[in-house]
PyMOL Python script that loads the backbone (N, CA, C, O; Angstrom):
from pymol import cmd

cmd.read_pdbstr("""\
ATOM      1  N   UNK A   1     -13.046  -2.806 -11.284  1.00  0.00           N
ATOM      2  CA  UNK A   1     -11.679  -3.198 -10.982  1.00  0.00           C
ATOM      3  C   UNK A   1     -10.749  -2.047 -11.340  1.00  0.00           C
ATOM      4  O   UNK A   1     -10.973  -1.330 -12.315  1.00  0.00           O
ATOM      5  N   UNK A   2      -9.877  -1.911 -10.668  1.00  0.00           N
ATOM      6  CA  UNK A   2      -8.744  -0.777 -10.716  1.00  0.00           C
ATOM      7  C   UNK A   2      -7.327  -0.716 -11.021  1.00  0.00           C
ATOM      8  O   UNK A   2      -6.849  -0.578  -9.895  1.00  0.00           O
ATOM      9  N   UNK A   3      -6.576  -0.728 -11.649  1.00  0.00           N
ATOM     10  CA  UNK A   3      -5.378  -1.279 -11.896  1.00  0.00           C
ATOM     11  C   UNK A   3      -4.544  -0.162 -11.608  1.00  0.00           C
ATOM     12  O   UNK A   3      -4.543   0.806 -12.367  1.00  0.00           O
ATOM     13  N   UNK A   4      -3.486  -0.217 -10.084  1.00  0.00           N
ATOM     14  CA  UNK A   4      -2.459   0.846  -9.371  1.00  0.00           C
ATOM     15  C   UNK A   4      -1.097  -0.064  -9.502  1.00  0.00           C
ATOM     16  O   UNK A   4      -0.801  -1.190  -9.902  1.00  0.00           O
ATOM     17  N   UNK A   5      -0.461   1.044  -8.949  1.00  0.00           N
ATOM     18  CA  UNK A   5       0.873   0.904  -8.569  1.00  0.00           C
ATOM     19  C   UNK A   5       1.482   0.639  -7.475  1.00  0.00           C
ATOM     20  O   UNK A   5       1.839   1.732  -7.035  1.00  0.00           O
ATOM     21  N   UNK A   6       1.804  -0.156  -6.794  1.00  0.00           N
ATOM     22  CA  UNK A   6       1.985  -0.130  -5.227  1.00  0.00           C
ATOM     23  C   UNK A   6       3.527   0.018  -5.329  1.00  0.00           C
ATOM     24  O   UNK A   6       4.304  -0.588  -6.068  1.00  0.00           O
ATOM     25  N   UNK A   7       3.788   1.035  -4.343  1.00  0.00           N
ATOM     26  CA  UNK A   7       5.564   1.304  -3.812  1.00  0.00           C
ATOM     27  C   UNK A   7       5.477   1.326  -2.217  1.00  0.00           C
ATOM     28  O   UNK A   7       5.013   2.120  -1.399  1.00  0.00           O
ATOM     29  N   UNK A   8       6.128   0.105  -2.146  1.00  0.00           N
ATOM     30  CA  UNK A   8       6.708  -0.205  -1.176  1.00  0.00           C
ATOM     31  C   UNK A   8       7.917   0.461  -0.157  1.00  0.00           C
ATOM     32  O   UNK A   8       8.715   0.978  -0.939  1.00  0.00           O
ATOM     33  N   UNK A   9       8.249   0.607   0.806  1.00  0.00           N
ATOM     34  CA  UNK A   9       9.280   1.469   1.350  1.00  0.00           C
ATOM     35  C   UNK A   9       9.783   0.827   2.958  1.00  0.00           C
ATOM     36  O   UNK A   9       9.000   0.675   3.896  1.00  0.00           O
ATOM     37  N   UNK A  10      10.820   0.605   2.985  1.00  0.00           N
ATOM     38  CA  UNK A  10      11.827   0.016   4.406  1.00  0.00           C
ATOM     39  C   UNK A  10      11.170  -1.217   4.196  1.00  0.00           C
ATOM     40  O   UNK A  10      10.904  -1.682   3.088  1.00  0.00           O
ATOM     41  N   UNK A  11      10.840  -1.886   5.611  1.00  0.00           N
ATOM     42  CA  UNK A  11      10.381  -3.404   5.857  1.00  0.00           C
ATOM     43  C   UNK A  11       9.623  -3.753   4.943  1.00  0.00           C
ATOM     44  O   UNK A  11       9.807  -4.756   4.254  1.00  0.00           O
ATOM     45  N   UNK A  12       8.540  -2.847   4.810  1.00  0.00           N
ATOM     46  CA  UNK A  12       7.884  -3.291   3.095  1.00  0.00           C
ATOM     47  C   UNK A  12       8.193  -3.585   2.355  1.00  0.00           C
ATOM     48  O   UNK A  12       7.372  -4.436   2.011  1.00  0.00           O
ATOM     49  N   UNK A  13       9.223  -3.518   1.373  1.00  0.00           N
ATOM     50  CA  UNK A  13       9.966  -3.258   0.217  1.00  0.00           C
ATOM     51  C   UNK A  13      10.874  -4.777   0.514  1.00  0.00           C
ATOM     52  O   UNK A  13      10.862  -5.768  -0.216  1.00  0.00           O
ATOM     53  N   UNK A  14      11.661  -4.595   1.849  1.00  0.00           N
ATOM     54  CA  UNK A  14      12.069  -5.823   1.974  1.00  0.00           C
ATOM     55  C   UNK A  14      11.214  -7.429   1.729  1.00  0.00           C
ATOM     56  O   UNK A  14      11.533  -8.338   0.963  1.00  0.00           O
ATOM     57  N   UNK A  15       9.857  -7.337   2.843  1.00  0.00           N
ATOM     58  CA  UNK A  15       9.111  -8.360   2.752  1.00  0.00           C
ATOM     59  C   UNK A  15       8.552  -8.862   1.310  1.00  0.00           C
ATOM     60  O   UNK A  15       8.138  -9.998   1.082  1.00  0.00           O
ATOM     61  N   UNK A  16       8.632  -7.675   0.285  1.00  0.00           N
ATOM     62  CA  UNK A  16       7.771  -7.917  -0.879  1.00  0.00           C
ATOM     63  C   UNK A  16       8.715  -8.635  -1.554  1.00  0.00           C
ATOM     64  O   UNK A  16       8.438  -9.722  -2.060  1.00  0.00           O
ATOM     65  N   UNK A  17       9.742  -8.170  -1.612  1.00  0.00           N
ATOM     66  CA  UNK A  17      11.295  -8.479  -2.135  1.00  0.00           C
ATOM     67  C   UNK A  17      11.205  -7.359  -3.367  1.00  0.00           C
ATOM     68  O   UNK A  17      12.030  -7.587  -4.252  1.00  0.00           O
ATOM     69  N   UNK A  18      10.567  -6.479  -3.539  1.00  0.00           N
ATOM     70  CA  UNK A  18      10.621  -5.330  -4.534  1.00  0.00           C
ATOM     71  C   UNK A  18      10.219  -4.122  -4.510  1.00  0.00           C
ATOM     72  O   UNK A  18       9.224  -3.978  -3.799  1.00  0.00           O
ATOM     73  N   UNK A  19      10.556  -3.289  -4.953  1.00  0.00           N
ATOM     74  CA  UNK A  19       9.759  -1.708  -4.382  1.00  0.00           C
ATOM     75  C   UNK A  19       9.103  -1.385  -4.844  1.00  0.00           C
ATOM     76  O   UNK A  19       8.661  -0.299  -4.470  1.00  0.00           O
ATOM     77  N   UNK A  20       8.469  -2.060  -6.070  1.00  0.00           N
ATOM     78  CA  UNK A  20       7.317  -1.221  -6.775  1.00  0.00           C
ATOM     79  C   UNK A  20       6.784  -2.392  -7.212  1.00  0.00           C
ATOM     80  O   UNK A  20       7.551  -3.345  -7.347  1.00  0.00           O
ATOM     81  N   UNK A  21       4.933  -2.598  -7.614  1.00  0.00           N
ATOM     82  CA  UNK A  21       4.338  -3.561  -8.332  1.00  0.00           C
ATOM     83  C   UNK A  21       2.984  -3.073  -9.314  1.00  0.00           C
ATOM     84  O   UNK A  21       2.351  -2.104  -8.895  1.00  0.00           O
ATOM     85  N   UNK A  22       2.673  -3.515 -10.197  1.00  0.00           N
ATOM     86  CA  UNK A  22       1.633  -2.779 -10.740  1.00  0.00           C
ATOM     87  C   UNK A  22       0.532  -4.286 -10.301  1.00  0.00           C
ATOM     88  O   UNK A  22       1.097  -5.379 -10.342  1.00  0.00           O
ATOM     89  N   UNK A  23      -0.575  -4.263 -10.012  1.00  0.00           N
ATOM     90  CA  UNK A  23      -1.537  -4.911  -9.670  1.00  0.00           C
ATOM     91  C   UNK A  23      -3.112  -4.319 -10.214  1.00  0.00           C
ATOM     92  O   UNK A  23      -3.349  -3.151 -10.524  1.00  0.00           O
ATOM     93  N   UNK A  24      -4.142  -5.533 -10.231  1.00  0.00           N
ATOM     94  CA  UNK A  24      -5.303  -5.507 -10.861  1.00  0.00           C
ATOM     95  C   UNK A  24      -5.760  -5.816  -8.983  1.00  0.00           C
ATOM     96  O   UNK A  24      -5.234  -6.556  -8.152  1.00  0.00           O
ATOM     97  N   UNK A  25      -6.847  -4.947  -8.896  1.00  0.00           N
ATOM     98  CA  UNK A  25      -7.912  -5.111  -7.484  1.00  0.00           C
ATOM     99  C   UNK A  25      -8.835  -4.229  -7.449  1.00  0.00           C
ATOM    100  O   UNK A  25      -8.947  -3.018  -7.639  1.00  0.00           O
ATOM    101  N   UNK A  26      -9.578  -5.250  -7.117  1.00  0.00           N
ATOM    102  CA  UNK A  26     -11.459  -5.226  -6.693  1.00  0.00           C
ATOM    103  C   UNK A  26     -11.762  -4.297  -5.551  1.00  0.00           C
ATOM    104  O   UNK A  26     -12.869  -3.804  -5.335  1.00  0.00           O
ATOM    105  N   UNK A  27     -10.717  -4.110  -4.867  1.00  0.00           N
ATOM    106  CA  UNK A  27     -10.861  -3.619  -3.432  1.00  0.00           C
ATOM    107  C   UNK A  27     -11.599  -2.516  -3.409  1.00  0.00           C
ATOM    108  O   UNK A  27     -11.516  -1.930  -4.488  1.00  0.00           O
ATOM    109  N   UNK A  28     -12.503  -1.815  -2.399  1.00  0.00           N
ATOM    110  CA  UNK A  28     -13.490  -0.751  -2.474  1.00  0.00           C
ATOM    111  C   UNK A  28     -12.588   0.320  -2.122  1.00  0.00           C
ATOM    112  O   UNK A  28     -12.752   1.430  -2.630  1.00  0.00           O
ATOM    113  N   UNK A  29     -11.496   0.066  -1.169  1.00  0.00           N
ATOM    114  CA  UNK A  29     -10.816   1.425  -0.277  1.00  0.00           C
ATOM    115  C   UNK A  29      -9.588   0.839  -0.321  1.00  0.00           C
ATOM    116  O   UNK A  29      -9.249  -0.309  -0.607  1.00  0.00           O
ATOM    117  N   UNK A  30      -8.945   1.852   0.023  1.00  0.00           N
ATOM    118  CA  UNK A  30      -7.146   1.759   0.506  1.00  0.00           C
ATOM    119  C   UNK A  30      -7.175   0.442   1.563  1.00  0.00           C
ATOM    120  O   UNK A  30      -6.510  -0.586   1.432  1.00  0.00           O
ATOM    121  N   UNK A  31      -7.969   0.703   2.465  1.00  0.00           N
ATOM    122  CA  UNK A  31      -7.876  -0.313   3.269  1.00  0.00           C
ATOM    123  C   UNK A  31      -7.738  -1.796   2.692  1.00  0.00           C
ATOM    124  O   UNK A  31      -6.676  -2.405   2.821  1.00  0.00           O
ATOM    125  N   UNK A  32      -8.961  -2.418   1.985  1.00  0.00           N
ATOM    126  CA  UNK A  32      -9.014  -3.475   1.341  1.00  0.00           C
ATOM    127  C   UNK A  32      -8.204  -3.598   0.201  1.00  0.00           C
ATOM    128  O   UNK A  32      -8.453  -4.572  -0.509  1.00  0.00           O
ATOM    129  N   UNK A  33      -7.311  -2.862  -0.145  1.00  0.00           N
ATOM    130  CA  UNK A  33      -6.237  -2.889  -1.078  1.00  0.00           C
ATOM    131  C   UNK A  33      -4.839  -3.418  -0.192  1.00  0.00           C
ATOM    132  O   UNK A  33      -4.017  -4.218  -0.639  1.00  0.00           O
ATOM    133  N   UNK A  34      -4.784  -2.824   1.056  1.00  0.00           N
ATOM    134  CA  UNK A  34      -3.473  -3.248   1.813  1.00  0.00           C
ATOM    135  C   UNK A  34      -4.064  -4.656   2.227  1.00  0.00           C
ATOM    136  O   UNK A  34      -3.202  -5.483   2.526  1.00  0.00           O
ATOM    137  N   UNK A  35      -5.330  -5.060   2.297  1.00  0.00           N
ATOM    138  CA  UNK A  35      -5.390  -6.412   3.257  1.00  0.00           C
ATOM    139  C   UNK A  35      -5.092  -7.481   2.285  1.00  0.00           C
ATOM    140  O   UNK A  35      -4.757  -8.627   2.586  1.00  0.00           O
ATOM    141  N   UNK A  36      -5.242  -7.018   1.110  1.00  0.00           N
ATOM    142  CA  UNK A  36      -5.164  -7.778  -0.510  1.00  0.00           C
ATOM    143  C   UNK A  36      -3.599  -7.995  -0.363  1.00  0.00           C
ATOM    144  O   UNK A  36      -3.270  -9.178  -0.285  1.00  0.00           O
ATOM    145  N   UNK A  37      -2.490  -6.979  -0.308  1.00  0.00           N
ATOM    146  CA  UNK A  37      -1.683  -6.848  -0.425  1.00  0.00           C
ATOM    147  C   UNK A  37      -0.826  -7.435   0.718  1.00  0.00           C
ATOM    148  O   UNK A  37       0.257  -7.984   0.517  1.00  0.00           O
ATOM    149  N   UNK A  38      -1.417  -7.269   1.982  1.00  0.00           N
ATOM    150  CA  UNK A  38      -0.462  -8.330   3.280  1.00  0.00           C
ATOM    151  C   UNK A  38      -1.155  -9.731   2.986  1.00  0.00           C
ATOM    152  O   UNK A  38      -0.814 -10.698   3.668  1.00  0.00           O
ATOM    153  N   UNK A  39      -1.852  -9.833   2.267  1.00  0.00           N
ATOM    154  CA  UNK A  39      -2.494 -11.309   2.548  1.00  0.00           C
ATOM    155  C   UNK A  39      -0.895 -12.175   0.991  1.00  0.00           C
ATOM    156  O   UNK A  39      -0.432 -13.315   1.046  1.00  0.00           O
ATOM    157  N   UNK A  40      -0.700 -11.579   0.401  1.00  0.00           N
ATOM    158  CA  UNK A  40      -0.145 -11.549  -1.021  1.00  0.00           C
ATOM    159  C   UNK A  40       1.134 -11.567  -0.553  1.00  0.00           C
ATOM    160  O   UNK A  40       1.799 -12.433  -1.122  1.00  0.00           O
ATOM    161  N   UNK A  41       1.895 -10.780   0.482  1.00  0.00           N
ATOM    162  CA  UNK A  41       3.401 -10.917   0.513  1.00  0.00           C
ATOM    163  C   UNK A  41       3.312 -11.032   2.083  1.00  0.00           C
ATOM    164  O   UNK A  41       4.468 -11.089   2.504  1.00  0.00           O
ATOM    165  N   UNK A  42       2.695 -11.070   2.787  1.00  0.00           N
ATOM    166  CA  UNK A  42       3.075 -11.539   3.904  1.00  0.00           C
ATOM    167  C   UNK A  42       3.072 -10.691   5.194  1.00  0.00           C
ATOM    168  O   UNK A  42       2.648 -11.191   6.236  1.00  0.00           O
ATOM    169  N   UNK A  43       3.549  -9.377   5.155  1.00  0.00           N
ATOM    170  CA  UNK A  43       3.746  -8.062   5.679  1.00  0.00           C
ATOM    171  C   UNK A  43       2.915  -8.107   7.284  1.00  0.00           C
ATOM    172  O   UNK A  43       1.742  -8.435   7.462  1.00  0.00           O
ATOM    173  N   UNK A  44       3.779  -7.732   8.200  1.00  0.00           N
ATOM    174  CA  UNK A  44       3.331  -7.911   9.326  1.00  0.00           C
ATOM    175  C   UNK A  44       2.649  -7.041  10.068  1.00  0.00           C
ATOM    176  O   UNK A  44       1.887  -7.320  10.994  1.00  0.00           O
ATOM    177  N   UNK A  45       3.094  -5.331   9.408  1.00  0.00           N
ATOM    178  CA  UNK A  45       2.906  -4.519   9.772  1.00  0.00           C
ATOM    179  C   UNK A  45       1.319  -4.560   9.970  1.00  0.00           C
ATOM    180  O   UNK A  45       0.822  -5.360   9.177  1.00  0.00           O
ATOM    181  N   UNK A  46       0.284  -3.874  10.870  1.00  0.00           N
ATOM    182  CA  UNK A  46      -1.267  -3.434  11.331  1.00  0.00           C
ATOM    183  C   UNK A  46      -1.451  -2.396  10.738  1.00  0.00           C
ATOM    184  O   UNK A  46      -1.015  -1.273  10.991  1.00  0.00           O
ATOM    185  N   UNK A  47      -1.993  -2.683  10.071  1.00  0.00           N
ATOM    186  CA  UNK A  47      -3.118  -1.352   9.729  1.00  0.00           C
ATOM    187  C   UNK A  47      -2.820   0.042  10.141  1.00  0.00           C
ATOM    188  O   UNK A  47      -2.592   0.994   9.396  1.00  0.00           O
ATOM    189  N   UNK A  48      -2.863   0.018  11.736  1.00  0.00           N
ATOM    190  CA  UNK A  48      -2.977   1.251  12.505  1.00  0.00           C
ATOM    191  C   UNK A  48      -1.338   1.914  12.645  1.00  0.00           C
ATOM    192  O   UNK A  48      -0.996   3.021  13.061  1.00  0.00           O
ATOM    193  N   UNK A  49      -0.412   0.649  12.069  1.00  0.00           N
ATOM    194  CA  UNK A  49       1.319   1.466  12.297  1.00  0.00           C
ATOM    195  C   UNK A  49       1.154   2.088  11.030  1.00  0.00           C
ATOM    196  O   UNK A  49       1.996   2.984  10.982  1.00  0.00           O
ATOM    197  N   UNK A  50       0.369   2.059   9.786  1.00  0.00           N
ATOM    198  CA  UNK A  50       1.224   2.421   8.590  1.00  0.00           C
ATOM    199  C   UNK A  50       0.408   3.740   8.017  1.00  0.00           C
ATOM    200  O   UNK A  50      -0.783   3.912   8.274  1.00  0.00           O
ATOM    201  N   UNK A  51       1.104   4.552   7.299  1.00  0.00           N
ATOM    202  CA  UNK A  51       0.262   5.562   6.489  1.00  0.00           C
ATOM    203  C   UNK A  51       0.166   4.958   4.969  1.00  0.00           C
ATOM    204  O   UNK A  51       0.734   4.005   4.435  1.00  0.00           O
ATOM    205  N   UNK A  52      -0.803   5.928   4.489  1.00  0.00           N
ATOM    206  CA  UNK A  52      -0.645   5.378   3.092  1.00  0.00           C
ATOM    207  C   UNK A  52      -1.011   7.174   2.329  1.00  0.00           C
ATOM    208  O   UNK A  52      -1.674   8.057   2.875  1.00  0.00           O
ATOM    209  N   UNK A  53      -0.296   7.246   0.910  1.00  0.00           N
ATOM    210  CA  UNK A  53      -0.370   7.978   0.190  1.00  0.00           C
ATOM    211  C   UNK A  53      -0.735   7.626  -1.589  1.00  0.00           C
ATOM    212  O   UNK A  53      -0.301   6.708  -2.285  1.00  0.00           O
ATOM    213  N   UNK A  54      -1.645   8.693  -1.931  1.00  0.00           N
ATOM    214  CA  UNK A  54      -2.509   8.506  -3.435  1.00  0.00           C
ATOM    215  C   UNK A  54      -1.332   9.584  -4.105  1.00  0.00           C
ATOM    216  O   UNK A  54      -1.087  10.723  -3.707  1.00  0.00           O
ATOM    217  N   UNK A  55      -0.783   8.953  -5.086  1.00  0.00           N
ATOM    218  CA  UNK A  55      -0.444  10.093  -6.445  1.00  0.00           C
ATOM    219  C   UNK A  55       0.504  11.139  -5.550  1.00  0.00           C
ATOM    220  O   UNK A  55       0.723  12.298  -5.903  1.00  0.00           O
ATOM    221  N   UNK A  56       0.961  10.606  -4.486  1.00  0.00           N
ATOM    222  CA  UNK A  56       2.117  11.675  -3.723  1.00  0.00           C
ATOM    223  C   UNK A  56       1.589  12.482  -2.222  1.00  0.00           C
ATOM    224  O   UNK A  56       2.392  13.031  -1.467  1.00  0.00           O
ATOM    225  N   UNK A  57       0.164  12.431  -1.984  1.00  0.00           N
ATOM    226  CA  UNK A  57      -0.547  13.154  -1.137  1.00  0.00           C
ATOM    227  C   UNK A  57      -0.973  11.894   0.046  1.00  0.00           C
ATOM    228  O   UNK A  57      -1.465  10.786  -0.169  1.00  0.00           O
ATOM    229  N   UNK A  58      -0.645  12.430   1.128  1.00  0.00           N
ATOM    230  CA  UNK A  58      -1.233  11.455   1.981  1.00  0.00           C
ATOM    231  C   UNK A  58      -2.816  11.231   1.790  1.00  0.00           C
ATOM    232  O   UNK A  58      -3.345  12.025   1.011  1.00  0.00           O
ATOM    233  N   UNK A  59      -3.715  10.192   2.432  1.00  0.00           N
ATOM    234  CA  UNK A  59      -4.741   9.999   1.912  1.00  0.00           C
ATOM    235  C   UNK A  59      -4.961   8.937   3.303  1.00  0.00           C
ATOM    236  O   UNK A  59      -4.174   8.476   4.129  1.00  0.00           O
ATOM    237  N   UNK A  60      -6.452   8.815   3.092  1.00  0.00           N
ATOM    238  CA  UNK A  60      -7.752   8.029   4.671  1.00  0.00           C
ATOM    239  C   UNK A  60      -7.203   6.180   4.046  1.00  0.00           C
ATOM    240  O   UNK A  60      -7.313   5.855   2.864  1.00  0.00           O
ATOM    241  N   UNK A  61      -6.979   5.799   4.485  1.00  0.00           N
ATOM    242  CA  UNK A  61      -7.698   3.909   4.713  1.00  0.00           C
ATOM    243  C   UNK A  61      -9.375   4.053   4.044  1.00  0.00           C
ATOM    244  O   UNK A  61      -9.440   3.345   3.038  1.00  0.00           O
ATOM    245  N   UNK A  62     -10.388   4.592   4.260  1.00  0.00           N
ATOM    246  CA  UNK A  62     -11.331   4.293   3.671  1.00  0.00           C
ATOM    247  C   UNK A  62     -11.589   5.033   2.492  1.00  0.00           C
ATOM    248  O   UNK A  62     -12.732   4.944   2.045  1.00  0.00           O
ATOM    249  N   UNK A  63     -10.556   5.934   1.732  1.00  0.00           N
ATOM    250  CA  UNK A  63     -10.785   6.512   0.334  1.00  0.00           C
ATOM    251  C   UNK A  63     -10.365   5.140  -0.516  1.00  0.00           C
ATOM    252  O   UNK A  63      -9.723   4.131  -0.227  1.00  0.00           O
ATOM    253  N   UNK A  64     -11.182   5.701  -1.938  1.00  0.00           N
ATOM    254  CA  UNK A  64     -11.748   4.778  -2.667  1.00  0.00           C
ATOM    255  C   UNK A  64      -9.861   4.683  -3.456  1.00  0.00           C
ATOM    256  O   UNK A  64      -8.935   5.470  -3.254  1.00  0.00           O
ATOM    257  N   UNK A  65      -9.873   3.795  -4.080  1.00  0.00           N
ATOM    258  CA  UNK A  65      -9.066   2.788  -4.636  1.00  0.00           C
ATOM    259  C   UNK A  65      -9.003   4.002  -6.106  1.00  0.00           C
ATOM    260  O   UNK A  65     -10.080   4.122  -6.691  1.00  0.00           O
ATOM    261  N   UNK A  66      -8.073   4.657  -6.537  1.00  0.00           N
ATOM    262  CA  UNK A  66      -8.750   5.095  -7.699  1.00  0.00           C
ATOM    263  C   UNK A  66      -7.768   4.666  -9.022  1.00  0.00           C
ATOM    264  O   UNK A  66      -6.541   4.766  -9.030  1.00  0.00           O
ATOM    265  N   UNK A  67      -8.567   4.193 -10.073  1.00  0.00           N
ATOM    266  CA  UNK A  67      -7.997   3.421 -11.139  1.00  0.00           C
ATOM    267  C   UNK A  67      -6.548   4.020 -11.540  1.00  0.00           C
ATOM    268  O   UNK A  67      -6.523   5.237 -11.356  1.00  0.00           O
ATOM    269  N   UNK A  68      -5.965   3.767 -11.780  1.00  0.00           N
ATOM    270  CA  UNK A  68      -4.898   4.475 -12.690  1.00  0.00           C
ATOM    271  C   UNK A  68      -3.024   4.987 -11.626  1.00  0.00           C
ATOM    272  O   UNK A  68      -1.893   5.148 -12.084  1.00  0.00           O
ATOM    273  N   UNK A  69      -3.703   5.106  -9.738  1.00  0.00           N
ATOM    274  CA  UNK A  69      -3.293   5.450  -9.372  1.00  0.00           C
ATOM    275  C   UNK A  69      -1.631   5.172  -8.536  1.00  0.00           C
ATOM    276  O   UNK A  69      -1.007   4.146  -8.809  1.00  0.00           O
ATOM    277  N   UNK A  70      -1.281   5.805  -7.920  1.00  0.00           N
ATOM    278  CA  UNK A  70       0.582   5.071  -7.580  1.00  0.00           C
ATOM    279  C   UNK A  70      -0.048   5.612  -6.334  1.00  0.00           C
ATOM    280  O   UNK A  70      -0.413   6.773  -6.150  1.00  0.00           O
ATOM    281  N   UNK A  71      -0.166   4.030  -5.034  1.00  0.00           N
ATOM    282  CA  UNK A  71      -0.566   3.926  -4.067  1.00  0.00           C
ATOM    283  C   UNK A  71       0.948   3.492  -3.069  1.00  0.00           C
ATOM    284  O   UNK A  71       1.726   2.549  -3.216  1.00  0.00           O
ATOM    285  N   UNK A  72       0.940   4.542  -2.116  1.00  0.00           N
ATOM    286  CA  UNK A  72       2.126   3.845  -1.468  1.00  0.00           C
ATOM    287  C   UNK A  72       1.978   3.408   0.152  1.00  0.00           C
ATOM    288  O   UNK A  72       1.209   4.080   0.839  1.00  0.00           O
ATOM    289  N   UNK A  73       2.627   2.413   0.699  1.00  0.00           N
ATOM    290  CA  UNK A  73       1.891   2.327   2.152  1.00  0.00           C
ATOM    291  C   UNK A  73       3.502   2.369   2.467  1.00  0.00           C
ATOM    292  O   UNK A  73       4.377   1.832   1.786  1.00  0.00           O
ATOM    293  N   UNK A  74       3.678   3.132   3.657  1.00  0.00           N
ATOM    294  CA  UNK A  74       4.294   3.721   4.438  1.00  0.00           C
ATOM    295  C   UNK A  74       4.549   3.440   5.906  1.00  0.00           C
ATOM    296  O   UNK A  74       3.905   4.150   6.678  1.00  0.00           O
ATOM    297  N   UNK A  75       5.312   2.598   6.406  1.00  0.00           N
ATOM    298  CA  UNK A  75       5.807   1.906   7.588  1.00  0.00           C
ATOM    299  C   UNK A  75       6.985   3.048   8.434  1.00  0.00           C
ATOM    300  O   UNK A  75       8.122   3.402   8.122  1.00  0.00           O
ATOM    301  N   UNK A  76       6.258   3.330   9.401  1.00  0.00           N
ATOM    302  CA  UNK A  76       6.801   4.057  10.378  1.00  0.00           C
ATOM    303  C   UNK A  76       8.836   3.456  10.248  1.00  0.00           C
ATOM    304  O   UNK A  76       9.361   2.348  10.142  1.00  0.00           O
ATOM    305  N   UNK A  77       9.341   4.759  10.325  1.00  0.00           N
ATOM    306  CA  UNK A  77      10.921   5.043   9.849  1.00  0.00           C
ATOM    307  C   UNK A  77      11.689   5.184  11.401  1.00  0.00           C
ATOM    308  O   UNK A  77      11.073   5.694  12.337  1.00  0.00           O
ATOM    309  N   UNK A  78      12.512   4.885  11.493  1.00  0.00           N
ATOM    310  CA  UNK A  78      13.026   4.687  13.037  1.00  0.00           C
ATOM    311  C   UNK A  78      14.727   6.016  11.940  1.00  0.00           C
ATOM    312  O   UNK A  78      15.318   5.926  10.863  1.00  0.00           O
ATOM    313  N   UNK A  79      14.760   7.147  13.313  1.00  0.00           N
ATOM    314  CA  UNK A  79      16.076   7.833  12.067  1.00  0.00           C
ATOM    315  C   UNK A  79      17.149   7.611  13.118  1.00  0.00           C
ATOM    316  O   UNK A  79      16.744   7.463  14.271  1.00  0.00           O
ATOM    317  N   UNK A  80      18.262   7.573  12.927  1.00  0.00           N
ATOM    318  CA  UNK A  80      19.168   7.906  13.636  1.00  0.00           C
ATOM    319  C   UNK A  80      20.484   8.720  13.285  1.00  0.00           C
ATOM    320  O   UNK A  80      21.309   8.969  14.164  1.00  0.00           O
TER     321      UNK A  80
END
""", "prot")
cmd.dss("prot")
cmd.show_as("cartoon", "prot")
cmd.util.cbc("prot")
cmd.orient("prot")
């Protein structure tokens, strides 16, 4: 088990109702950490719209979950 940080950002942040959470998960990969996490607040966003970043560095959906870490998932930004 791994205990991260999740930061939230735009629609994310909204849906969660907060921008940051510290959480305990089993999950093997990034991936199964976000499905943990839309199943938990609701989040509509797919898989395939969002990026996600480890400790500040972008990072794969199937890298491993790593203990300790500040995981952020990242919902495509509309600028104007």
């Amino acid at each position: 088990m791994a205990t991260v940080t999740l930061l939230y950002f735009a629609s994310l942040r909204e849906a969660a109702g907060l921008a940051s959470e510290r959480v305990d998960t089993a999950a093997a990969d990034l991936q199964g950490l976000y499905a943990e996490t839309q199943a938990r607040h609701g989040f509509q966003w797919p898989l395939a719209a969002l990026r996600v970043a480890v400790d500040g560095e972008f990072a794969r959906w199937r890298d491993a979950v790593p203990d300790g870490a500040e995981v952020a998932f990242i919902p495509p930004v509309s600028g104007g």
